[in-house]
SEKOLBA-825102 format. One record per residue: residue in three letters; z, y, x of N, C-alpha, C, O in turn. Coordinates in steps of 0.2 Angstrom, whole numbers, padded with zeros to 4 digits, always signed. Layout:
AlaZYXZYXZYXZYX
...
REM end
This chain:
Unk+0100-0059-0019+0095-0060-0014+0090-0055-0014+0088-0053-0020
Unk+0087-0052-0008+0084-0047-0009+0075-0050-0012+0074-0056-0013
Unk+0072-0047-0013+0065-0049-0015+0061-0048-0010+0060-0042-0007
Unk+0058-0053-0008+0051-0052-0001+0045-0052-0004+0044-0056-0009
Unk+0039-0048+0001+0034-0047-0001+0030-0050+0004+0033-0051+0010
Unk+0024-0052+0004+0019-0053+0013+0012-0052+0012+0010-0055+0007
Unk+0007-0048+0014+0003-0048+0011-0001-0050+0018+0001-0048+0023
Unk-0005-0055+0018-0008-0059+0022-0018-0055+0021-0021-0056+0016
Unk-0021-0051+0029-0028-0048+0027-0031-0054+0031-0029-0055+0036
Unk-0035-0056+0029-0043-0062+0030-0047-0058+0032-0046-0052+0033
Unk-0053-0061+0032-0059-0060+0034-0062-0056+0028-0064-0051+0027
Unk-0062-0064+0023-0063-0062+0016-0060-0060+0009-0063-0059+0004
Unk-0053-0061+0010-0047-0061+0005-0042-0058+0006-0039-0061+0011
Unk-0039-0051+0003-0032-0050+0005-0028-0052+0000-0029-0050-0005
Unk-0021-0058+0001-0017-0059-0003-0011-0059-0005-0007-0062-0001
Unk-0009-0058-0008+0001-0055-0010+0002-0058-0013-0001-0059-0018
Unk+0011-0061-0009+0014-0064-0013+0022-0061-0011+0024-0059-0006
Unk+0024-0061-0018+0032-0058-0018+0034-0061-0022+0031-0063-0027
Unk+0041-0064-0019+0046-0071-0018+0053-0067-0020+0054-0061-0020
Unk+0057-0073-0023+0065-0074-0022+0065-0081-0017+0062-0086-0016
Unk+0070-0078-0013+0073-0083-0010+0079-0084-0012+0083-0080-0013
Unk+0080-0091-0012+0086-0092-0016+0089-0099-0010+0088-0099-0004
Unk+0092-0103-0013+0095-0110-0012+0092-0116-0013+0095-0120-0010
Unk+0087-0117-0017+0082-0123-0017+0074-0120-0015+0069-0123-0016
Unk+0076-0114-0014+0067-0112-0009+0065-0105-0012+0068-0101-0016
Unk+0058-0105-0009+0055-0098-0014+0053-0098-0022+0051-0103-0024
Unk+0055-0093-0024+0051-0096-0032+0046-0089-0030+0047-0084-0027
Unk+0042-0089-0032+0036-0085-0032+0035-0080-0039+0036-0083-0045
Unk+0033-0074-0039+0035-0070-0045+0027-0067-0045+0024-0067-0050
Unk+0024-0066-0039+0018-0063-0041+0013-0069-0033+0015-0070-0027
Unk+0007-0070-0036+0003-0071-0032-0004-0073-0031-0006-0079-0032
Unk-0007-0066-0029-0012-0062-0031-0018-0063-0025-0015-0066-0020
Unk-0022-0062-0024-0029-0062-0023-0034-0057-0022-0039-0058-0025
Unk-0035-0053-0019-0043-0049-0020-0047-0051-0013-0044-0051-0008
Unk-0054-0051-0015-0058-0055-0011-0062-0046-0010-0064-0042-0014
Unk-0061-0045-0002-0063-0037-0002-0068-0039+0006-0071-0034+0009
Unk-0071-0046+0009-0076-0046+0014-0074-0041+0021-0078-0037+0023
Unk-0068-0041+0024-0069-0036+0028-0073-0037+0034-0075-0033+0038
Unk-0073-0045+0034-0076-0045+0040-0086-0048+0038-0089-0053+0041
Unk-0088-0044+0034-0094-0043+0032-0098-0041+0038-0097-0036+0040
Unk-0104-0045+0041-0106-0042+0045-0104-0042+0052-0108-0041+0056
Unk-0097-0044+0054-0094-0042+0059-0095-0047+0066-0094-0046+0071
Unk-0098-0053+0062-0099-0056+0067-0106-0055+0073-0107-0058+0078
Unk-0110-0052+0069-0117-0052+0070-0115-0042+0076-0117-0041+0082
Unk-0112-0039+0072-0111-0032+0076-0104-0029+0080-0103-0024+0083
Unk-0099-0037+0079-0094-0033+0083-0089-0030+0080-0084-0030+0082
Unk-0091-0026+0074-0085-0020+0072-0087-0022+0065-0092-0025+0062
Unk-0080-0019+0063-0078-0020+0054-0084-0011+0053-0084-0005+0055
Unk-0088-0015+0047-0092-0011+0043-0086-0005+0039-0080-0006+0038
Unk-0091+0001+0037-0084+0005+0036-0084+0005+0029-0078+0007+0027
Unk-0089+0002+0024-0088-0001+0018-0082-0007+0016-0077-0008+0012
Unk-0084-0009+0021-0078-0015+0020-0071-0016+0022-0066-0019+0020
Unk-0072-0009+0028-0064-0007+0028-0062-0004+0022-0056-0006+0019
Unk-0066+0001+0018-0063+0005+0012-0061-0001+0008-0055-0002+0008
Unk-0066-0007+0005-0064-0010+0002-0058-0013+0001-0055-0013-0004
Unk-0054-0015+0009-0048-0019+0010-0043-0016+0011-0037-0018+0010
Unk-0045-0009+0013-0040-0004+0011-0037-0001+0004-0031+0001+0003
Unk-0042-0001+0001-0039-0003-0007-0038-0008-0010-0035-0006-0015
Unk-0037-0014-0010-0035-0022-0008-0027-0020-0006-0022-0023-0009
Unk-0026-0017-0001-0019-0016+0001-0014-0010-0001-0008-0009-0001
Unk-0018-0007-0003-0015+0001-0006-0013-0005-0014-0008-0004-0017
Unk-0018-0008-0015-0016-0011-0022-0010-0016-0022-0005-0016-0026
Unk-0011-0020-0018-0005-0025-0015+0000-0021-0015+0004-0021-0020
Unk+0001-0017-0009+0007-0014-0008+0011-0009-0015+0017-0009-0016
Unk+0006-0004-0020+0008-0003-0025+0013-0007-0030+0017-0005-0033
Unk+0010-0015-0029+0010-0020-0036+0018-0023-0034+0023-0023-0038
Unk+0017-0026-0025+0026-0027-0023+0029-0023-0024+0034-0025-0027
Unk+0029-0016-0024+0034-0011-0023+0037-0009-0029+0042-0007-0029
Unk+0032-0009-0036+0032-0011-0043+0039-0017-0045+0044-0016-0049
Unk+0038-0022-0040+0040-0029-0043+0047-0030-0040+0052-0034-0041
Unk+0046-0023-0035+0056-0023-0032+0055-0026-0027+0061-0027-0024
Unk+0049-0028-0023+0050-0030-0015+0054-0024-0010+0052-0019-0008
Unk+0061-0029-0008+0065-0024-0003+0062-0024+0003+0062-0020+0007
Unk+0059-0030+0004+0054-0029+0013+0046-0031+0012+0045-0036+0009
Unk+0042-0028+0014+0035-0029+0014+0031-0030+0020+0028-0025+0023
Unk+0030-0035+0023+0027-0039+0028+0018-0038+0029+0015-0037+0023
Unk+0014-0037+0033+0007-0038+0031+0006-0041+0037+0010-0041+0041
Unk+0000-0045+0039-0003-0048+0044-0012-0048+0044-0015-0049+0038
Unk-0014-0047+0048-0020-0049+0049-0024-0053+0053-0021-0054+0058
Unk-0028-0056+0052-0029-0064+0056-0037-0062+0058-0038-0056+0061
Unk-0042-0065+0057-0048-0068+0064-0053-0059+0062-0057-0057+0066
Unk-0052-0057+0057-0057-0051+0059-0055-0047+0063-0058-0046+0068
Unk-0049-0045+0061-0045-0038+0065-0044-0041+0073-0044-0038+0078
Unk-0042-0048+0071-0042-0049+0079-0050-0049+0083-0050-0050+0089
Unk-0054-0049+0081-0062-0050+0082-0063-0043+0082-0066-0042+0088
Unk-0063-0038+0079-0066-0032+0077-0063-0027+0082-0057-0026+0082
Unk-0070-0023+0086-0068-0019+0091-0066-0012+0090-0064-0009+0095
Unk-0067-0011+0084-0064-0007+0080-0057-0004+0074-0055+0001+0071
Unk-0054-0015+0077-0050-0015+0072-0044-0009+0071-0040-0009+0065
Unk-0043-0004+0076-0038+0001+0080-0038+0007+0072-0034+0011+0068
Unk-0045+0005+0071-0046+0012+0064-0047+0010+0059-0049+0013+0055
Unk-0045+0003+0056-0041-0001+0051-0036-0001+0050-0033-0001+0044
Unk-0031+0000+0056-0023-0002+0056-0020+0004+0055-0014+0005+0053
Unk-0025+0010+0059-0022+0016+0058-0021+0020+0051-0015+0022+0049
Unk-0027+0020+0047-0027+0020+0041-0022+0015+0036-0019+0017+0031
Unk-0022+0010+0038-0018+0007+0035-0011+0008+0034-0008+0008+0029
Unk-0009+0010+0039-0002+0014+0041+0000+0020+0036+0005+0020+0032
Unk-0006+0025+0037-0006+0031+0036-0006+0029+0026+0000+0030+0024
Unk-0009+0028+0024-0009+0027+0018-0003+0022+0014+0000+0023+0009
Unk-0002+0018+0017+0003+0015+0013+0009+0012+0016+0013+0008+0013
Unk+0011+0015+0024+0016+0014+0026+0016+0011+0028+0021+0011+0031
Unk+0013+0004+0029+0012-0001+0030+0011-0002+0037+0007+0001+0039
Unk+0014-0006+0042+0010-0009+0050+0007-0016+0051+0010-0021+0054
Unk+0001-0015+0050+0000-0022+0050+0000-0025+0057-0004-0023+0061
Unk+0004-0031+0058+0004-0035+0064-0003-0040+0063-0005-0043+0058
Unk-0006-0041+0069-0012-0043+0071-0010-0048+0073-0008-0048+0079
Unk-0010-0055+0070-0005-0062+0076-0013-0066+0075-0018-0067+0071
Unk-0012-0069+0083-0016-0074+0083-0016-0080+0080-0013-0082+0075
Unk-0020-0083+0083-0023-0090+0079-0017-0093+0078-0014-0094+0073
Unk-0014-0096+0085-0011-0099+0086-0003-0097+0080-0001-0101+0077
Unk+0000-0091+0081+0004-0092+0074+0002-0092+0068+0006-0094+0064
Unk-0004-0089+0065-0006-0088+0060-0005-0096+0059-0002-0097+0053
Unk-0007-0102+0064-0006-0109+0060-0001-0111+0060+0002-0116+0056
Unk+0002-0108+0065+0011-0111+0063+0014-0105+0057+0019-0108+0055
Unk+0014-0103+0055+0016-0098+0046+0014-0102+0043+0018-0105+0039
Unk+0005-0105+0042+0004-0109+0036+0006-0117+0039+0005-0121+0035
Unk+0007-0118+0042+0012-0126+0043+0019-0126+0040+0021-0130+0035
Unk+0024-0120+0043+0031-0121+0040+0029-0119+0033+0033-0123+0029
Unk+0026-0116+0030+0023-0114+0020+0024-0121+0019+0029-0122+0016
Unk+0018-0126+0021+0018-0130+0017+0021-0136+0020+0021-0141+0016
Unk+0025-0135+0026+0032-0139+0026+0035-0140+0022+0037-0145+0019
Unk+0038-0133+0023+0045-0130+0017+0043-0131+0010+0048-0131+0005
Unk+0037-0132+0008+0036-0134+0001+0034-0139-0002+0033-0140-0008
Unk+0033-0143+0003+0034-0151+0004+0044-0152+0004+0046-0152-0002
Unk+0046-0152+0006+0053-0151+0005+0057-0151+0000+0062-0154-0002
Unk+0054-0141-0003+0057-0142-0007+0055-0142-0015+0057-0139-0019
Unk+0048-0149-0015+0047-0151-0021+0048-0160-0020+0045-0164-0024
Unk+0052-0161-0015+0057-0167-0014+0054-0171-0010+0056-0177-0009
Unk+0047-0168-0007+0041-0176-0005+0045-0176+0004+0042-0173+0007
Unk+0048-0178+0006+0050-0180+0010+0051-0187+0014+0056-0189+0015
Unk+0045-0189+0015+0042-0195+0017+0044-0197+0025+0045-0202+0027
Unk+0043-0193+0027+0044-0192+0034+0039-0194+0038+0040-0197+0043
Unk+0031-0192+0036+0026-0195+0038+0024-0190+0042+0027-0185+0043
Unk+0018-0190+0045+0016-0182+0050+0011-0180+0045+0009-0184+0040
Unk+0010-0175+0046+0007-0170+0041+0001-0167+0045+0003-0165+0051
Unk-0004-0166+0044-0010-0162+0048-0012-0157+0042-0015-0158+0036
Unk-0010-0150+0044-0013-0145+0037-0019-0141+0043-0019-0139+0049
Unk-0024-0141+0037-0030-0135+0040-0033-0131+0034-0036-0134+0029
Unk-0031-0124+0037-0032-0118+0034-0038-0115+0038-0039-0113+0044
Unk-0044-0115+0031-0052-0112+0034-0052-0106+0029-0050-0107+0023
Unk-0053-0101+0033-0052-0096+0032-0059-0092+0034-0063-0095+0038
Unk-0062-0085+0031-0064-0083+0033-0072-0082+0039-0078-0083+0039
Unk-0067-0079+0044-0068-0081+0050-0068-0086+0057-0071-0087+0062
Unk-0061-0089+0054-0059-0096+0058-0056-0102+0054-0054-0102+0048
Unk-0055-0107+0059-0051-0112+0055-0047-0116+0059-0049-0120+0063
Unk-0039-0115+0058-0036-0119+0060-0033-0125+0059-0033-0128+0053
Unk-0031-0127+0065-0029-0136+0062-0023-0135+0067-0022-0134+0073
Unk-0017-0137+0061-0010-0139+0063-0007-0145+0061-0008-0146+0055
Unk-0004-0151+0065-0001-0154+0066+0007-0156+0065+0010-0151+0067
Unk+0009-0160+0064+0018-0160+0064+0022-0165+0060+0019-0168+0056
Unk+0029-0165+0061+0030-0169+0058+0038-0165+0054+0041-0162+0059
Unk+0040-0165+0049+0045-0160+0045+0041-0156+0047+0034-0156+0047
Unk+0047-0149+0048+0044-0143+0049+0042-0142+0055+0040-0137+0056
Unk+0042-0147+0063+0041-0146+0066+0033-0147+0069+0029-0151+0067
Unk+0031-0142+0075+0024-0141+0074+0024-0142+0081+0028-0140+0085
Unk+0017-0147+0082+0018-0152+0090+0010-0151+0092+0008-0155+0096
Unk+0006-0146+0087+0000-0148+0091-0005-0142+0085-0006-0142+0079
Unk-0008-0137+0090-0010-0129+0082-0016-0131+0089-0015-0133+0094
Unk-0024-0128+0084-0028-0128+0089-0032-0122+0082-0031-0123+0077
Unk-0037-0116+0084-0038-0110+0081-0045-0111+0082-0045-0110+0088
Unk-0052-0113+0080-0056-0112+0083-0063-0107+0076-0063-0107+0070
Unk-0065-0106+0080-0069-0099+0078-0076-0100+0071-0081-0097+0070
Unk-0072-0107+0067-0079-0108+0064-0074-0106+0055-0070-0108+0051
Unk-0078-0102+0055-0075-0100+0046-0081-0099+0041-0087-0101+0044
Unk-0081-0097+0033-0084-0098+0030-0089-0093+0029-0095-0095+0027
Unk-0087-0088+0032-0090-0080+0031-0095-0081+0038-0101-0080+0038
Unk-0091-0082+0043-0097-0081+0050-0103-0085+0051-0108-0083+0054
Unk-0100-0092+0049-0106-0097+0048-0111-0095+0043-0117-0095+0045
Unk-0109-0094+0036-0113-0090+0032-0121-0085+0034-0127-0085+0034
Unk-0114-0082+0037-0120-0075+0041-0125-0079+0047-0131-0078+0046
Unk-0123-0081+0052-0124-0083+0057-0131-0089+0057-0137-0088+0060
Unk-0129-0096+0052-0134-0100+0050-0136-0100+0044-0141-0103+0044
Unk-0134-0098+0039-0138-0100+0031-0141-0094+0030-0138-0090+0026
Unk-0148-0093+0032-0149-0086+0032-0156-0085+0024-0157-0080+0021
Unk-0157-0092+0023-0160-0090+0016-0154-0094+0011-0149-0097+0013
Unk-0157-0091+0004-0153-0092-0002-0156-0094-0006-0160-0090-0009
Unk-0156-0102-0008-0152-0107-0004-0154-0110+0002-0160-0111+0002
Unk-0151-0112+0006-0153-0113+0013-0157-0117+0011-0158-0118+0005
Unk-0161-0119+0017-0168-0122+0020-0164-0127+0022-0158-0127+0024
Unk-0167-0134+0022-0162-0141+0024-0163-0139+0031-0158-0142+0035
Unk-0166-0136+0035-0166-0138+0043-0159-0133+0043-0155-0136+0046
Unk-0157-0127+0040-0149-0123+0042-0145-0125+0040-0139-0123+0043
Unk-0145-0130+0034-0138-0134+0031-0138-0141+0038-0133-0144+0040
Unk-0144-0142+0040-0145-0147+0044-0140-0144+0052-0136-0147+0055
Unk-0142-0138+0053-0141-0134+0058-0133-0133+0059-0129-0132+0064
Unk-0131-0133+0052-0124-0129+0050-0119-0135+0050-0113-0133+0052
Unk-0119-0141+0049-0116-0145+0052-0117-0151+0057-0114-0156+0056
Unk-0121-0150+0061-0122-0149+0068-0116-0146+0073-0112-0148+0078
Unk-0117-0140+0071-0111-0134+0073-0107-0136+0073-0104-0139+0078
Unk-0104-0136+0067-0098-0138+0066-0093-0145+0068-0087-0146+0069
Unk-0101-0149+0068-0097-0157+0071-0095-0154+0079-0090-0155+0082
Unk-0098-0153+0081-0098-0151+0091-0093-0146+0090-0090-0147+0095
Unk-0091-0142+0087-0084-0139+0087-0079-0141+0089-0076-0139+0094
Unk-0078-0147+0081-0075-0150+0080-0073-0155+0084-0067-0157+0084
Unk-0078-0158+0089-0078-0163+0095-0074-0161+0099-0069-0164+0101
Unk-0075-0153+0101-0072-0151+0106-0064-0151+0106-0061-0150+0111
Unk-0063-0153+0100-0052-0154+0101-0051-0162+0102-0054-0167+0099
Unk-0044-0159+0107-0043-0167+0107-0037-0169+0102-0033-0166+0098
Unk-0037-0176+0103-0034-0179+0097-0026-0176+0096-0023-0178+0101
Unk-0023-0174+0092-0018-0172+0090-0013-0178+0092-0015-0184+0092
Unk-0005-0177+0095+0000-0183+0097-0001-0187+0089-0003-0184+0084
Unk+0000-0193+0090+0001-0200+0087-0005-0199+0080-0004-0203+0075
Unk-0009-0196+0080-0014-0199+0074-0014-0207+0071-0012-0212+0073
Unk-0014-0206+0068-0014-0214+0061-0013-0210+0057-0014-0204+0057
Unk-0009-0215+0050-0009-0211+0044-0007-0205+0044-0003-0205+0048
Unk-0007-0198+0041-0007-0194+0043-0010-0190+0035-0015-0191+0032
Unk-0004-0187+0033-0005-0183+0024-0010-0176+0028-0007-0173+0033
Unk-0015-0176+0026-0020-0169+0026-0020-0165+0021-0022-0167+0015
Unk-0018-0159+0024-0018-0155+0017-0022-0148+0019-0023-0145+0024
Unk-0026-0146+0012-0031-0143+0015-0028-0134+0010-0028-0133+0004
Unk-0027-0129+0015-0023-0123+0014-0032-0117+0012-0037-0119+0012
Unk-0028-0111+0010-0032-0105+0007-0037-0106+0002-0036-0110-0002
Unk-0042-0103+0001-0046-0102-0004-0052-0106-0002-0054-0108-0007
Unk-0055-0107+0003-0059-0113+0001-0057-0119-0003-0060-0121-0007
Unk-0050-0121+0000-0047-0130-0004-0044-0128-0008-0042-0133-0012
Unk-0044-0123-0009-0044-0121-0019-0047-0121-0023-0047-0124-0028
Unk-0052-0118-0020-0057-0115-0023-0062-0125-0024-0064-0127-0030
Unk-0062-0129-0019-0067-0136-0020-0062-0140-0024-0064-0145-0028
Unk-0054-0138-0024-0051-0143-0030-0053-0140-0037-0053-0143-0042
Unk-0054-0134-0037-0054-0132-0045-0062-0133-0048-0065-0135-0053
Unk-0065-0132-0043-0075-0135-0044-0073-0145-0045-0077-0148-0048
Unk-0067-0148-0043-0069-0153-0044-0066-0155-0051-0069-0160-0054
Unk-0059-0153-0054-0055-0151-0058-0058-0149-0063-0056-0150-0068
Unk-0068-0146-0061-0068-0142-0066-0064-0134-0069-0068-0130-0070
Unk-0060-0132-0069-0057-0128-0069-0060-0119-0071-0061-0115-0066
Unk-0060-0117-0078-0062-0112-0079-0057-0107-0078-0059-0101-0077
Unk-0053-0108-0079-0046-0102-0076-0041-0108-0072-0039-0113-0072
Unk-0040-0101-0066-0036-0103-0059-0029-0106-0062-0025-0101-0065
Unk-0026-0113-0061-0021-0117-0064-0020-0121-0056-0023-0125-0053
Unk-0014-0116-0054-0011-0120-0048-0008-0127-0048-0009-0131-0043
Unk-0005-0128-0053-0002-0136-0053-0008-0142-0054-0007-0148-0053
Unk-0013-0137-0058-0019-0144-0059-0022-0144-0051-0022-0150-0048
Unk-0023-0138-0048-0026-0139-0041-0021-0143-0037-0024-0148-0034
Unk-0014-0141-0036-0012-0146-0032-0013-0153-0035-0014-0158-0031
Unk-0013-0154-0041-0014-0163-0044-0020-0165-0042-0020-0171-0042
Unk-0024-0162-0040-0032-0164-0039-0034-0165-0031-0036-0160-0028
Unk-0033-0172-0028-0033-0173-0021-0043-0174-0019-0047-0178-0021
Unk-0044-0171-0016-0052-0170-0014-0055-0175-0009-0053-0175-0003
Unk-0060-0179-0011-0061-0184-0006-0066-0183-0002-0069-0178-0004
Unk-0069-0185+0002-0074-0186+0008-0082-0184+0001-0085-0179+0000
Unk-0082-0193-0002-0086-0192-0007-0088-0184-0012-0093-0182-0013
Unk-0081-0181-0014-0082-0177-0019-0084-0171-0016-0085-0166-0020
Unk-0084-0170-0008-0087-0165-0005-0096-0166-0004-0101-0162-0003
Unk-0096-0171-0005-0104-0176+0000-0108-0172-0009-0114-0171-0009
Unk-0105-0172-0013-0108-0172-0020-0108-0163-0020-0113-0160-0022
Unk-0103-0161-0019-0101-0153-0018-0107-0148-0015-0111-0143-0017
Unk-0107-0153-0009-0112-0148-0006-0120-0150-0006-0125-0147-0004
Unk-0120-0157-0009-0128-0158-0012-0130-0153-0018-0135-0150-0019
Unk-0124-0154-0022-0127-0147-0028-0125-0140-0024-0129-0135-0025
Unk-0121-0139-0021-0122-0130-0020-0127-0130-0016-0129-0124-0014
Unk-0131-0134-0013-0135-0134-0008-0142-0131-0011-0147-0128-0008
Unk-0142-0134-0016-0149-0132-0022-0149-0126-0026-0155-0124-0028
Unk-0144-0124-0026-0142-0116-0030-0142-0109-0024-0138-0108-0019
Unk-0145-0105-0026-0143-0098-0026-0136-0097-0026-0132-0101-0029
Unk-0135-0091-0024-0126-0088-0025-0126-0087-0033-0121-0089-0037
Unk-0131-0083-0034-0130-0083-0042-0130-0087-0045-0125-0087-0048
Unk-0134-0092-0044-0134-0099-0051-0128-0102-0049-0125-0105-0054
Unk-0125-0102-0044-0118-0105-0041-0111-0103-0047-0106-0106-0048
Unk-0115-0095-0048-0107-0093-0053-0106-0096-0058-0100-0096-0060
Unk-0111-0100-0060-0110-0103-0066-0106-0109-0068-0104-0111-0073
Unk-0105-0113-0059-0101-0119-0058-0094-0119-0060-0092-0114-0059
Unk-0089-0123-0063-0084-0121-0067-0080-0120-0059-0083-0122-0054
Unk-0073-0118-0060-0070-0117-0055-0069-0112-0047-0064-0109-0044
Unk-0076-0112-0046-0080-0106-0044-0078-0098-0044-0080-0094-0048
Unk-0073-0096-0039-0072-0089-0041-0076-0084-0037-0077-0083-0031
Unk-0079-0081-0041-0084-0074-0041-0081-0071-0033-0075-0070-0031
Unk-0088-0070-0029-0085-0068-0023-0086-0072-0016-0087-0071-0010
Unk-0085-0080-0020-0085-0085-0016-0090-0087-0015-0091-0088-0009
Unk-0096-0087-0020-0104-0089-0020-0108-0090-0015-0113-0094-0016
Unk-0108-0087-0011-0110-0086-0005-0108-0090-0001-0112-0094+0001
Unk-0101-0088+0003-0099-0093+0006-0094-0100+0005-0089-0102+0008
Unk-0096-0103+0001-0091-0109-0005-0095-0115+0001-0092-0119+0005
Unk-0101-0115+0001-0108-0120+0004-0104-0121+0012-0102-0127+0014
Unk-0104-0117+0016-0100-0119+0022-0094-0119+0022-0092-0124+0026
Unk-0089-0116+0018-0083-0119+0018-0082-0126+0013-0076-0127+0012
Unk-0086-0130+0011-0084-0136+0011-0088-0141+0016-0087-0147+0017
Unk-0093-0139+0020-0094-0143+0023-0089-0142+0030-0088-0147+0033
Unk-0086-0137+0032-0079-0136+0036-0075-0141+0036-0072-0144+0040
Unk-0075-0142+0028-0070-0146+0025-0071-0154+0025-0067-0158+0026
Unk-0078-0155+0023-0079-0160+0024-0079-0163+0034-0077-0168+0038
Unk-0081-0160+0035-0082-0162+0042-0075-0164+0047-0075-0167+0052
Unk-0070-0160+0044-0066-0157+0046-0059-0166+0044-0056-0170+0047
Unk-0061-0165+0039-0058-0174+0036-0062-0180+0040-0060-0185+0040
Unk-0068-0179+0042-0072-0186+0046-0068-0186+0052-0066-0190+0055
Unk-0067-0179+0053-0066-0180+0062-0060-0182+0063-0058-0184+0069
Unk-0055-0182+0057-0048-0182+0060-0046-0191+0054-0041-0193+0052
Unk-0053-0193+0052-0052-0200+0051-0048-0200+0040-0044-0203+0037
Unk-0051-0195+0039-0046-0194+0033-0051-0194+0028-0056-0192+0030
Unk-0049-0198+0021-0053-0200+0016-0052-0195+0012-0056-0194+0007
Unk-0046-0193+0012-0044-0189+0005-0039-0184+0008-0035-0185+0012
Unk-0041-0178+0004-0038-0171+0006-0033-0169+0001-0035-0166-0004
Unk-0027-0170+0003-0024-0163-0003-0023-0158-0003-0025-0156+0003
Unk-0021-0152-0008-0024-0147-0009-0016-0144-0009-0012-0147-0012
Unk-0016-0138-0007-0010-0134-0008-0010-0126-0007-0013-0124-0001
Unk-0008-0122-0011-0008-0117-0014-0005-0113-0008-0007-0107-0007
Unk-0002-0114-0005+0004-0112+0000-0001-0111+0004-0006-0113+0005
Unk+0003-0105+0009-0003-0102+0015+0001-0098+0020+0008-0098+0020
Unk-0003-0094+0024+0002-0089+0029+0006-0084+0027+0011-0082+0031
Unk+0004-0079+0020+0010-0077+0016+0017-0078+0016+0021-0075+0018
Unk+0016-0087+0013+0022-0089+0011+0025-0088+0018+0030-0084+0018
Unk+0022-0091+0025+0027-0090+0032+0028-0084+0033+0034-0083+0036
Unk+0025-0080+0032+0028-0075+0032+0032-0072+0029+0035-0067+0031
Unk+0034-0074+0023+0041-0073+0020+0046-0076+0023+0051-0073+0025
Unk+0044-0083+0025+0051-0088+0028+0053-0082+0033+0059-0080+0033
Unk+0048-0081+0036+0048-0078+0045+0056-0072+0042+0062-0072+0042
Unk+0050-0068+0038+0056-0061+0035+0061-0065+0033+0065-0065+0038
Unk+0063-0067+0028+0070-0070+0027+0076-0073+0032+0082-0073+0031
Unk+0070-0075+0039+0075-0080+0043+0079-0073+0048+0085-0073+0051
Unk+0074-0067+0048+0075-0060+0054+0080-0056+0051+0083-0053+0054
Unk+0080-0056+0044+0084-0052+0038+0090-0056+0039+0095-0052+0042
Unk+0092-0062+0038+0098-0066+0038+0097-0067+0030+0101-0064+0027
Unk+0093-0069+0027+0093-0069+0019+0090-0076+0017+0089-0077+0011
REM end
């Protein structure tokens, strides 16, 4: 079977994964990580900063190097809420092209959330949990944060809305460490956002699972966790409580003093403080006490997607 690659570009993280596709699912051979901020600033000006393009552009020149190293026959890229936000994005994708061959598809929210649903459908499946319960996954990103619905692999209810860790960041927490009226201010926001969706088909019990590097990043601060160990994060289900505790202490800290938090990846410091209150807000609204955590993202659908158009 051939080897697939997908490199999924964020706001604040470009990350590569290169897969086998086999008979009982993906096995994963590489997956990788660089925190490159492209949409630094872009909320406040509109356009991608041209530091931050270089940045992500090397992020990707390094991606696509590392797959093509590892024997990937097809290499996938997407880009989500910057490039879709940034009025400039035409001179990212151009470059992008020119340099590493690459054409990054720009997909809206809406599929962005169904890629990271069927991920962690498919991998619900096929590590045997097959309960048949519905599934509510939300993936906070960057720049936005989606909320997907469904039950298998089927998706009955995607909503995209524009509140991420980086924008709110910039937008409301403007000293370091916030001032309680902006952390006061910053979920306020967030709750009335959040208001604004209506209730997903048949709510009640409902497995919440929390996708990308924020619900990584708050399982391995809870975990503890001094190097990145994916099986203890998935082991580590994150509660309402352990965020209320989360963001009392980052709430007190500088980005700097922040580094020192176990778990904690360099990069995040800055924006870790609203991407758990995202998350915490984000479980009261949809009535959930306890969040699991899963490693799986829109990479992974995007391999499926590749695999399903390949015939492989």
């Amino acid at each position: 079977m051939p080897r697939l690659a997908a490199i999924d570009i964020g706001t604040n993280t470009v990350l590569l994964c290169v897969a086998d596709r086999g008979p009982s699912g993906l096995r994963t051979v590489i997956d990788r990580s660089i925190i490159s901020r492209l949409g630094q600033g872009l909320d406040r000006s509109g356009v991608l900063d041209p530091a931050a393009i270089e940045r992500t552009l090397a992020a990707l020149e390094r991606h696509a190097a590392e797959a093509a190293a590892a024997g990937a026959a097809y290499t996938a890229a997407v880009g989500t809420a910057a490039l879709r936000d940034a009025r400039n994005a035409d001179r990212f994708l151009e470059e992008a092209k020119r340099r590493t061959g690459i054409e990054v598809e720009v997909i809206p929210g809406e599929e962005e959330a169904a890629l990271a649903f069927e991920a962690v459908a498919r991998g619900r499946e096929e590590e045997g949990a097959l309960d048949g319960g519905r599934l509510l996954v939300i993936d906070i990103g960057g720049g936005s944060t989606e909320f997907i619905a469904g039950e298998g692999r089927h998706v009955d209810w995607v909503r995209s809305l524009d509140i991420g860790s980086v924008r709110l960041t910039e937008r409301l927490l403007i000293n370091d460490p916030p001032l309680a009226g902006q952390l006061d201010s910053l979920g306020a926001y967030v709750r009335r956002a959040l208001a604004s969706l209506p209730d997903p088909p048949g709510l009640g019990p409902i497995d919440l699972v929390g996708i990308a590097g924020t619900s990584t990043t708050l399982a391995a601060m809870k975990a503890g966790l001094r190097a990145y160990d994916a099986e203890a994060i998935r082991r580590t289900p994150v509660t309402i409580a352990d965020l209320d505790a989360l963001i009392a202490q980052l709430a007190q800290l500088s980005s700097a003093e922040r580094l020192a938090l176990a778990g904690l990846e360099p990069g995040r410091e800055d924006v870790i403080l609203a991407g758990a209150l995202i998350a915490r807000e984000g479980m009261a609204r949809f009535g959930a006490g306890t969040m699991r955590v899963s490693d799986r993202g829109v990479r992974h659908g995007v391999i499926y997607r590749m695999a399903a158009r390949e015939g492989i």
